[in-house]
C-alpha positions, 0 to 999 in steps of 0.5 A: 102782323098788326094788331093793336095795345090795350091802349088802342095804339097800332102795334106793328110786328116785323119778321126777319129769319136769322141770317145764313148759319154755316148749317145753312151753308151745308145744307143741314137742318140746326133745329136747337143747335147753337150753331154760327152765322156764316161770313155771308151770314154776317153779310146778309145781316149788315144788309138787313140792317140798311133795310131796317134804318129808316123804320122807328122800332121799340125793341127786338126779340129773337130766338136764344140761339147765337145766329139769331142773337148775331143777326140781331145785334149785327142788323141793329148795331148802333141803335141802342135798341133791347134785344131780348133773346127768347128761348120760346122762339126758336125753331123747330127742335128735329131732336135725334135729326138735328144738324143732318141733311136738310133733305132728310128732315123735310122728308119726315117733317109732314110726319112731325107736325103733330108728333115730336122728331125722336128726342125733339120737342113739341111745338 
């Protein structure tokens, strides 16, 4: 996504998901749950790194959720970037279906697009 400051000047906005969580691993869906990156996640974020290196960046924002803020620091480690969690970029909250099969919440997530999961917040 570009778009440009009230400045005129280009601002440039990557996207990078945060990196396997151990839900990810199991195959369950964290919605809001503060849940770890796996060893491989840890991993995948130096990597992320290495992909990052060579790009100027002003700051990162993340999701307030630990494997996003993990992701974060671990991809930008050494770069006295801000990294400024956000609870407002979080995932979907799967409210009652959080942390179940992953499989069981994509069958009712088509369901959910205007209407909340049980006990889950609107997007």
């Amino acid at each position: 996504m570009v778009s440009r400051t009230r400045e005129g000047k280009m601002l440039t906005v990557y996207y990078s998901p945060h990196m396997t969580s151990v839900d990810n691993e199991a195959k369950r869906a964290s919605g809001h749950a503060d849940v770890p990156l796996s060893a491989r996640g840890r991993e995948e974020a130096r990597e992320l790194g290495a992909h990052y290196a060579s790009i100027a960046l002003d700051g990162i924002y993340c999701s307030d959720l630990q494997r996003a803020v993990t992701t974060a620091r671990i991809t930008f480690a050494g770069r006295r970037l801000p990294i400024i969690p956000d609870a407002r970029l979080r995932e979907y909250d799967y409210g009652e279906l959080t942390r179940f099969p992953v499989a069981q919440v994509e069958q009712a997530f088509l369901r959910r697009l205007r209407e909340p999961f049980p006990h889950g917040r609107a997007c």
